[in-house]
PyMOL CGO cylinders between C-alpha atoms (Angstrom):
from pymol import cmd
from pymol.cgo import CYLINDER

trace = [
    CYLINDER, -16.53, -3.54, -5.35, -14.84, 0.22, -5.56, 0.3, 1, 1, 1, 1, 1, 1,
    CYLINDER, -14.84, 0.22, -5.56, -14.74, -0.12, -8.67, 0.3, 1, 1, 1, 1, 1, 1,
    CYLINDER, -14.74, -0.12, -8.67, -17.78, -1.74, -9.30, 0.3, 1, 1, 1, 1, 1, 1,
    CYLINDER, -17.78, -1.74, -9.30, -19.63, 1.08, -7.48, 0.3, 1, 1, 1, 1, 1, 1,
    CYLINDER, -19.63, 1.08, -7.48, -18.09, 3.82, -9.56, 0.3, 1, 1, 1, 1, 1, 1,
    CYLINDER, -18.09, 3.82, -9.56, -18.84, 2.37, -12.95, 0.3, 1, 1, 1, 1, 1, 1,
    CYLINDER, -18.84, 2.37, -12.95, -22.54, 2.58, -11.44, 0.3, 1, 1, 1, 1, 1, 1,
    CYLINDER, -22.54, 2.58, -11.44, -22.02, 6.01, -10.93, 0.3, 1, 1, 1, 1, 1, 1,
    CYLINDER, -22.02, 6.01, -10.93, -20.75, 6.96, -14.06, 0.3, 1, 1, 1, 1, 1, 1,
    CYLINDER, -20.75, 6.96, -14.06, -17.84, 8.21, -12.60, 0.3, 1, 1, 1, 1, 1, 1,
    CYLINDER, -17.84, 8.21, -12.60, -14.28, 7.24, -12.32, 0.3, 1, 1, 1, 1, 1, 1,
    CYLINDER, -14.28, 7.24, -12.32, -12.69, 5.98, -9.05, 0.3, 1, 1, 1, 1, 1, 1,
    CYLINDER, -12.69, 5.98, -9.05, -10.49, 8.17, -6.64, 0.3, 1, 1, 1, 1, 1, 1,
    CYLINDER, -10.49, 8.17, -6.64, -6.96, 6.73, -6.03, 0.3, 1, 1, 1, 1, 1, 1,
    CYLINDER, -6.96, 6.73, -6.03, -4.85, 8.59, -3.08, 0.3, 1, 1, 1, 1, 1, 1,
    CYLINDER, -4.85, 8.59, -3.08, -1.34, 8.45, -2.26, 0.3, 1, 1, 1, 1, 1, 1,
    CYLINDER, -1.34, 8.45, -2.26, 0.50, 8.58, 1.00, 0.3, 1, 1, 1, 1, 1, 1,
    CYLINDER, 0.50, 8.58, 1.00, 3.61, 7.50, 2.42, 0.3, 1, 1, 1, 1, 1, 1,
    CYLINDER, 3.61, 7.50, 2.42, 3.52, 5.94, 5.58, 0.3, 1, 1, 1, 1, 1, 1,
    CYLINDER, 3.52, 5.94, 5.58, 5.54, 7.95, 7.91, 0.3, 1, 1, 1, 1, 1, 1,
    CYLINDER, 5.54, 7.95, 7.91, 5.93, 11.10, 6.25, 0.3, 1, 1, 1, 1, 1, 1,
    CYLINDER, 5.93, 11.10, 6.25, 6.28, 13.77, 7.88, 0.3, 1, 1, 1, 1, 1, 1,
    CYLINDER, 6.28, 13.77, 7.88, 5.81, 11.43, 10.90, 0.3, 1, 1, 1, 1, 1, 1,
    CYLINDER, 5.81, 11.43, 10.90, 3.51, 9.23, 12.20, 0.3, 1, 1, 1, 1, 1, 1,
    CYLINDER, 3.51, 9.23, 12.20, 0.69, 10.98, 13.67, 0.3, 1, 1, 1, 1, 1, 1,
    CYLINDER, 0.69, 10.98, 13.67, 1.12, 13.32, 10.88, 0.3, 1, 1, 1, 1, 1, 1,
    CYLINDER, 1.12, 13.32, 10.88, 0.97, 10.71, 8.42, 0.3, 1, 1, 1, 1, 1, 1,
    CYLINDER, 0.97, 10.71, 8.42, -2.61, 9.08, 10.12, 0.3, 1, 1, 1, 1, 1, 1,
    CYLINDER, -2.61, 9.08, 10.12, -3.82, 12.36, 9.85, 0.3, 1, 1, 1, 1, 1, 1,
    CYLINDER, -3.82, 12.36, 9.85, -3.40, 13.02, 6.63, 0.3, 1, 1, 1, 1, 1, 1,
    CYLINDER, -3.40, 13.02, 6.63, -4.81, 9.39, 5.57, 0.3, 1, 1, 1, 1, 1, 1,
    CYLINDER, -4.81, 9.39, 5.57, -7.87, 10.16, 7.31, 0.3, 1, 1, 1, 1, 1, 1,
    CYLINDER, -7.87, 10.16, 7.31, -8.30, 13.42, 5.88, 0.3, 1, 1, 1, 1, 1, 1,
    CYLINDER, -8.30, 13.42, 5.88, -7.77, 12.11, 2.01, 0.3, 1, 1, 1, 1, 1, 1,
    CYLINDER, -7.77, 12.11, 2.01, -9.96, 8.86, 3.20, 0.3, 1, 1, 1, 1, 1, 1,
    CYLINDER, -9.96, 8.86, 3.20, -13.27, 11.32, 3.48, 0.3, 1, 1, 1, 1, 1, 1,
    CYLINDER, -13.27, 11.32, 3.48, -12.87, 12.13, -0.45, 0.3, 1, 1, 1, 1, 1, 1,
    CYLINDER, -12.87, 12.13, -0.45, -11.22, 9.08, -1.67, 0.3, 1, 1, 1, 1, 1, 1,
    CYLINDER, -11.22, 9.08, -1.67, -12.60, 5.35, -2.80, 0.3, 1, 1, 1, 1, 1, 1,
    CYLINDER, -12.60, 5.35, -2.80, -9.39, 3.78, -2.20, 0.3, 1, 1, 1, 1, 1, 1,
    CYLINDER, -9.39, 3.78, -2.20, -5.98, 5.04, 0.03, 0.3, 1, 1, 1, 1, 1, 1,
    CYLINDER, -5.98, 5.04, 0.03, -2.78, 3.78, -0.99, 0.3, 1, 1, 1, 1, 1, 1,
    CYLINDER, -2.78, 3.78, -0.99, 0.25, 3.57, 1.24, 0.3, 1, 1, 1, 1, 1, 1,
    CYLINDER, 0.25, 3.57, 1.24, 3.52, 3.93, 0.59, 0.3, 1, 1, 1, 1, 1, 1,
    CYLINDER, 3.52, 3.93, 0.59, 5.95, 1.29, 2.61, 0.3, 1, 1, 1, 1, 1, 1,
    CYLINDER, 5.95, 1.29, 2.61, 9.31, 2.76, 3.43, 0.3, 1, 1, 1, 1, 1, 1,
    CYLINDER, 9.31, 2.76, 3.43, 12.17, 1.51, 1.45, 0.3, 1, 1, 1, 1, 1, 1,
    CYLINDER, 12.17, 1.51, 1.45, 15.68, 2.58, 0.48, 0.3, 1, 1, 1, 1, 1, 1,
    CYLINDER, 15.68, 2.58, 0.48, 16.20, 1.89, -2.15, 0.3, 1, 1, 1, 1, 1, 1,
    CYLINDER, 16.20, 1.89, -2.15, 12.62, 3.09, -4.02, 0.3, 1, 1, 1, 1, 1, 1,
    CYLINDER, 12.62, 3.09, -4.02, 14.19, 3.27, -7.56, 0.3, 1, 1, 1, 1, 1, 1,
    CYLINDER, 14.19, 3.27, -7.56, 10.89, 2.72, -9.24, 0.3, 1, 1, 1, 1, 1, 1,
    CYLINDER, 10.89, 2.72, -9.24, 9.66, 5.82, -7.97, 0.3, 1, 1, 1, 1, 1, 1,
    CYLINDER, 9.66, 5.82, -7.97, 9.29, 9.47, -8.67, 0.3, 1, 1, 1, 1, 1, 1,
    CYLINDER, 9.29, 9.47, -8.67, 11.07, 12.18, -7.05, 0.3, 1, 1, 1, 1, 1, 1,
    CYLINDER, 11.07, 12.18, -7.05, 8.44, 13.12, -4.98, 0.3, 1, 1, 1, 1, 1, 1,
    CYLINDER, 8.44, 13.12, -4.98, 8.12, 9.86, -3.77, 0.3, 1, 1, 1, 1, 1, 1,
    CYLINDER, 8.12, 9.86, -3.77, 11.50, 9.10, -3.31, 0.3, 1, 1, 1, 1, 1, 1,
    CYLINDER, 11.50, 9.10, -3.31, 11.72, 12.40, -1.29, 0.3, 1, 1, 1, 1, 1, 1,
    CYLINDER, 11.72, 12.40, -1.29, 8.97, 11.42, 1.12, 0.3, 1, 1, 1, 1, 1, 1,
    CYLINDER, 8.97, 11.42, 1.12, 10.03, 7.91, 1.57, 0.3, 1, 1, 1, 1, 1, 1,
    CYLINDER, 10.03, 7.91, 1.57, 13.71, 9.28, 2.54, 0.3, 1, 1, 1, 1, 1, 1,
    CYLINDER, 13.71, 9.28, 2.54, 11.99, 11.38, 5.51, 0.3, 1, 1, 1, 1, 1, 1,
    CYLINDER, 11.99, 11.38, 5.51, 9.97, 8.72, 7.22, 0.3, 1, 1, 1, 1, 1, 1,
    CYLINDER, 9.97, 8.72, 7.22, 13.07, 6.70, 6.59, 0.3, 1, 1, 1, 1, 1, 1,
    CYLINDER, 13.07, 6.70, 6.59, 14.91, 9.36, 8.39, 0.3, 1, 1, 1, 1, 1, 1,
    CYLINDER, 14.91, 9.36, 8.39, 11.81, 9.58, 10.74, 0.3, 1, 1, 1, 1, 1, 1,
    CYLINDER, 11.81, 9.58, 10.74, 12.11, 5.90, 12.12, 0.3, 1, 1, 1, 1, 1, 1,
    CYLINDER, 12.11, 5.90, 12.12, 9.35, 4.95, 9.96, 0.3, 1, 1, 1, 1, 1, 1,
    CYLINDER, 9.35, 4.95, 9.96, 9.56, 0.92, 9.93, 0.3, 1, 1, 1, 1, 1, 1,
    CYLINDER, 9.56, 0.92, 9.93, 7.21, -1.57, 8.51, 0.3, 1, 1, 1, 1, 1, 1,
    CYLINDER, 7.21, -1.57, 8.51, 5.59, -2.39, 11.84, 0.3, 1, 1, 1, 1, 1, 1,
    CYLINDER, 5.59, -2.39, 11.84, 5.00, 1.16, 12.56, 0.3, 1, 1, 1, 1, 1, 1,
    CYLINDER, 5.00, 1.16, 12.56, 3.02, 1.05, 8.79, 0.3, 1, 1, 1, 1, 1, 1,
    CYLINDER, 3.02, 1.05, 8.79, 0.75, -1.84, 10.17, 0.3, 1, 1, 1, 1, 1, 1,
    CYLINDER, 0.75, -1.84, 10.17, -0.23, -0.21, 13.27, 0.3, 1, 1, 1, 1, 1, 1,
    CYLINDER, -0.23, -0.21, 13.27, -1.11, 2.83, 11.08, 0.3, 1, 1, 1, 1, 1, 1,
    CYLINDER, -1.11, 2.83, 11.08, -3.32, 0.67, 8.88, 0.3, 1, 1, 1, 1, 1, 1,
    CYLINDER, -3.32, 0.67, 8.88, -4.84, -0.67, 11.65, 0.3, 1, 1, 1, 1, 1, 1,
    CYLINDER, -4.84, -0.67, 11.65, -6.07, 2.31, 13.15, 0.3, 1, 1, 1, 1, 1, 1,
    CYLINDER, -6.07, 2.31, 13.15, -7.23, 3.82, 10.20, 0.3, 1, 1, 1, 1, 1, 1,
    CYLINDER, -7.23, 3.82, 10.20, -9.00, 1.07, 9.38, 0.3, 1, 1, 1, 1, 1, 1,
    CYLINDER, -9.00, 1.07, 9.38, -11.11, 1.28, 12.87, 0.3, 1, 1, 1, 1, 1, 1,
    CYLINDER, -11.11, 1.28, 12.87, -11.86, 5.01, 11.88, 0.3, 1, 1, 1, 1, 1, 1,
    CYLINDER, -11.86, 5.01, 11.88, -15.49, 6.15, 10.83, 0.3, 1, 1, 1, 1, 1, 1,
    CYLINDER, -15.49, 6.15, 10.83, -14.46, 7.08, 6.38, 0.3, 1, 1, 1, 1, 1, 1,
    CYLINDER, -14.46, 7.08, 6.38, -11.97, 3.82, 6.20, 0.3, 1, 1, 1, 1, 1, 1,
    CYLINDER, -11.97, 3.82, 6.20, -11.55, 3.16, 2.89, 0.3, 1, 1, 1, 1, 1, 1,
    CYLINDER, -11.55, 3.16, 2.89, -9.92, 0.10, 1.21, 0.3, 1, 1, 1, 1, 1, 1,
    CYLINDER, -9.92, 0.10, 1.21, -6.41, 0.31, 1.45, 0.3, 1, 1, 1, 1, 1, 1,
    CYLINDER, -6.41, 0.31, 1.45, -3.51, -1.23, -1.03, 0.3, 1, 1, 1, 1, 1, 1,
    CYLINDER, -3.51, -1.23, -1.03, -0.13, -1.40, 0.56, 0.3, 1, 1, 1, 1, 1, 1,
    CYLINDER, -0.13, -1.40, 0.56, 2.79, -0.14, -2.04, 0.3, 1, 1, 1, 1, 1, 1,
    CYLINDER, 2.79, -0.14, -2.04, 6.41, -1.15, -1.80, 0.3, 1, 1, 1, 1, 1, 1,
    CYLINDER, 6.41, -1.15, -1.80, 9.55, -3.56, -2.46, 0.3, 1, 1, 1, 1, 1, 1,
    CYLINDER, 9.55, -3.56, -2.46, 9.43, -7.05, -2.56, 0.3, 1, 1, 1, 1, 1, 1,
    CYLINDER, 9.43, -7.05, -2.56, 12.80, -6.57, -0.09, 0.3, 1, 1, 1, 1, 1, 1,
    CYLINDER, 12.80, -6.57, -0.09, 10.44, -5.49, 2.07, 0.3, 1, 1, 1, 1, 1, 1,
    CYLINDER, 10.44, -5.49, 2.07, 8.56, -8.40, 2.21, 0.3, 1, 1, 1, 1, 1, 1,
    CYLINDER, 8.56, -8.40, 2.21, 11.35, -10.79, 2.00, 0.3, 1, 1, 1, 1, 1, 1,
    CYLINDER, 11.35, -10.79, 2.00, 13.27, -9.03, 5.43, 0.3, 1, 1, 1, 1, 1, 1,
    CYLINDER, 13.27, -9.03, 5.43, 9.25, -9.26, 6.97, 0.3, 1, 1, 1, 1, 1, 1,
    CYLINDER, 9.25, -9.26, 6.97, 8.82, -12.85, 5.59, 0.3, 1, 1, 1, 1, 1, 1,
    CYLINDER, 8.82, -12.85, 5.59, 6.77, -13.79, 3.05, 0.3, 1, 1, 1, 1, 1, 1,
    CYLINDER, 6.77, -13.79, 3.05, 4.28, -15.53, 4.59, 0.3, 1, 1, 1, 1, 1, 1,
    CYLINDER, 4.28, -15.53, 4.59, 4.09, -13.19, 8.13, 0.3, 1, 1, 1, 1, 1, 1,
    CYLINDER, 4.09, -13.19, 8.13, 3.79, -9.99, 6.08, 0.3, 1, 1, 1, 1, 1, 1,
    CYLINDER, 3.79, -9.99, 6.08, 0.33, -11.59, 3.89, 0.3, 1, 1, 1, 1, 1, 1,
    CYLINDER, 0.33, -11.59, 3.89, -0.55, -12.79, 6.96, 0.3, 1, 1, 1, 1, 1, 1,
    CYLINDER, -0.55, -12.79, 6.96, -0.25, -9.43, 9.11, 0.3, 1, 1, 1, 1, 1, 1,
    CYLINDER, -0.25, -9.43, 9.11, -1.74, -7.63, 5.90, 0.3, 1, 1, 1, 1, 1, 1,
    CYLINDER, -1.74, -7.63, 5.90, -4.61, -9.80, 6.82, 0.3, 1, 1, 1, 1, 1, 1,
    CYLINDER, -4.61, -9.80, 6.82, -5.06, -9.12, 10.28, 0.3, 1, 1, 1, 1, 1, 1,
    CYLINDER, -5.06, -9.12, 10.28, -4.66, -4.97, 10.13, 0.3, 1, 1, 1, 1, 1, 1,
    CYLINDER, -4.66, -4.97, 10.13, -7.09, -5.04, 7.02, 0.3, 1, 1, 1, 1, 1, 1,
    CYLINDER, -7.09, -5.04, 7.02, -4.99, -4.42, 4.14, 0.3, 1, 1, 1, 1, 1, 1,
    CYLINDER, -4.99, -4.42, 4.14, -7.09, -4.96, 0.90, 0.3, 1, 1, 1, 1, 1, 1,
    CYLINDER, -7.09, -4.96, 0.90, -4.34, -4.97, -1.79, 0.3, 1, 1, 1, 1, 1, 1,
    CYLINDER, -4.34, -4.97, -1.79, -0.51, -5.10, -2.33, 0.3, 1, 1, 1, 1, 1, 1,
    CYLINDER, -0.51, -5.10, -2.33, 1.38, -3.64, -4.89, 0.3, 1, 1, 1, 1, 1, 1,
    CYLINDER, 1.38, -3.64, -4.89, 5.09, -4.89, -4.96, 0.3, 1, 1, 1, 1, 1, 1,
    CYLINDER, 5.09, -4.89, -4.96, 6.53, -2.65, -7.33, 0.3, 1, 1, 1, 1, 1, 1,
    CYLINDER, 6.53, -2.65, -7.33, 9.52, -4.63, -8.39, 0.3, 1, 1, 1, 1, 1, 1,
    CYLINDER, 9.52, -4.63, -8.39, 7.81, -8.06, -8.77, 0.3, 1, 1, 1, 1, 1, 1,
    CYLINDER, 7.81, -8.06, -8.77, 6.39, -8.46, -12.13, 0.3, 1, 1, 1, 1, 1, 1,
    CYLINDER, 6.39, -8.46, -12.13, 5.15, -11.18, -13.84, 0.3, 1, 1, 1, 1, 1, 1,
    CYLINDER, 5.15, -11.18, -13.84, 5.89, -14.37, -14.24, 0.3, 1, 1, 1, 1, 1, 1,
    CYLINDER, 5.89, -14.37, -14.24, 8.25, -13.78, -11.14, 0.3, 1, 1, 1, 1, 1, 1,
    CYLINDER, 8.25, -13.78, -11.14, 4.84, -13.13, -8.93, 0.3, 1, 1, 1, 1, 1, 1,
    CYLINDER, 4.84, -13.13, -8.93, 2.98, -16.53, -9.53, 0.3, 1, 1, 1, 1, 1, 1,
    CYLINDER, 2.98, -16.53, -9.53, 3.59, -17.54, -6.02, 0.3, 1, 1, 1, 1, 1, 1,
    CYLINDER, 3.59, -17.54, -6.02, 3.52, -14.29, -4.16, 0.3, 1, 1, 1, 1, 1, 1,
    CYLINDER, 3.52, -14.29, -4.16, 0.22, -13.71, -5.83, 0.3, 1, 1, 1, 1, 1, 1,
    CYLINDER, 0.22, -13.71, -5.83, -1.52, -17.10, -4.91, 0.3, 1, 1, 1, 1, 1, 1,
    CYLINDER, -1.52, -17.10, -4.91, -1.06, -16.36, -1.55, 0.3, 1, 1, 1, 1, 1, 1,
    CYLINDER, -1.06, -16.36, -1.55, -2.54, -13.25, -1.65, 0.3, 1, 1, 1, 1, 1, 1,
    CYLINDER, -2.54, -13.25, -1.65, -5.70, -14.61, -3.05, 0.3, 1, 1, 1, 1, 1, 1,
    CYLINDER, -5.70, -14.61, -3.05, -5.94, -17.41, -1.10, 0.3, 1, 1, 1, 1, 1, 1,
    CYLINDER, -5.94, -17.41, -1.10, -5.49, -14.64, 2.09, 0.3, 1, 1, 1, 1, 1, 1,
    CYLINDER, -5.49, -14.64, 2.09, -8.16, -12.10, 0.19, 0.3, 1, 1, 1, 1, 1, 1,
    CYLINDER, -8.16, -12.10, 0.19, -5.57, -9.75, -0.28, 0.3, 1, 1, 1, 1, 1, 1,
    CYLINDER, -5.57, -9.75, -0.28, -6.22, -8.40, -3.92, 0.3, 1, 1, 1, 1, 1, 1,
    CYLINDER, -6.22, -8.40, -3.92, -2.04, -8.43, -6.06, 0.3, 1, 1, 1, 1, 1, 1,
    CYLINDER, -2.04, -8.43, -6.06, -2.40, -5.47, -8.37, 0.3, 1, 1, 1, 1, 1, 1,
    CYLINDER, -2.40, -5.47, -8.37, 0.27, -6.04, -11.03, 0.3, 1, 1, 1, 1, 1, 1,
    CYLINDER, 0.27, -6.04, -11.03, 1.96, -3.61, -12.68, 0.3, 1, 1, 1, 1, 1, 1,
    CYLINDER, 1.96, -3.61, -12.68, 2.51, -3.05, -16.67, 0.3, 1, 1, 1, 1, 1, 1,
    CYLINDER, 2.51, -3.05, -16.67, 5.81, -2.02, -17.63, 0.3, 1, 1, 1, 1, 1, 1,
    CYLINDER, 5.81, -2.02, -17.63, 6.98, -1.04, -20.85, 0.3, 1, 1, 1, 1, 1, 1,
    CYLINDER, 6.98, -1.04, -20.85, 9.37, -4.14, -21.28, 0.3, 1, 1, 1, 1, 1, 1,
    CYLINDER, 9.37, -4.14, -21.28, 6.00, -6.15, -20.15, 0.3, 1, 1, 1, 1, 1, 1,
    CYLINDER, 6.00, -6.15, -20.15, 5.53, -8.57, -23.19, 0.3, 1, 1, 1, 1, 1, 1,
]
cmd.load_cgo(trace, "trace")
């Protein structure tokens, strides 16, 4: 529909980036909301490790909600409540498919669900490898964005 909307407009759509947790939680709320208010859709970085498929700057801001406490729980409850606020935008969830895994496959669609989480992007699960994963996000309404890689045949 975002999408959709801005092709309508003649204009193209407004992608932010935040990491959940970064510099801390409230902090990290805060600054979704504020982005939300100029944005069509908010994406969240998921704290992970090991975030190899990332930039520096990402990488960097990952490490300090890592370092913050930042866990994926604590990145639910701040979807949630930004999703009750007055500019909530769709949201897409970005991480590790070892984060899903340790979560459980099936809990973590299903909590995505429940907070309001309107797409997933698991950085290190490309095709064919996401079949499953995928299916299960459609049949939750949870839109899989899928990557293109340069090895991507």
């Amino acid at each position: 529909m975002v999408f959709k909307k801005c092709r309508q407009e003649n204009r193209p759509a407004l992608l932010t980036y935040a990491v959940a947790g970064d510099p801390n939680k409230k902090k990290s709320f805060e600054i979704l909301k504020a982005i939300s208010s100029h944005a069509d859709i908010c994406e969240i970085g998921v704290g992970h490790n090991c975030n190899t498929g990332d930039g520096k700057q990402i990488q960097d801001s990952t490490y300090r909600a890592i370092k913050n406490g930042i866990k994926i729980k604590d990145t639910f409850k701040i979807v949630k409540k930004f999703k009750k606020t007055k500019n909530a935008k769709p949201c897409i969830l970005m991480g590790y498919y070892n984060s899903v895994v340790q979560y459980g496959e099936n809990r973590f669609i299903k909590k995505c669900k429940q907070v309001g989480v309107d797409g997933l992007i698991v950085v290190d699960l490309p095709w064919p490898e996401n079949k499953n994963f995928s299916k299960k996000c459609k049949k939750n309404s949870i839109n899989f964005v899928q990557l293109v890689s340069p090895t991507t045949s």
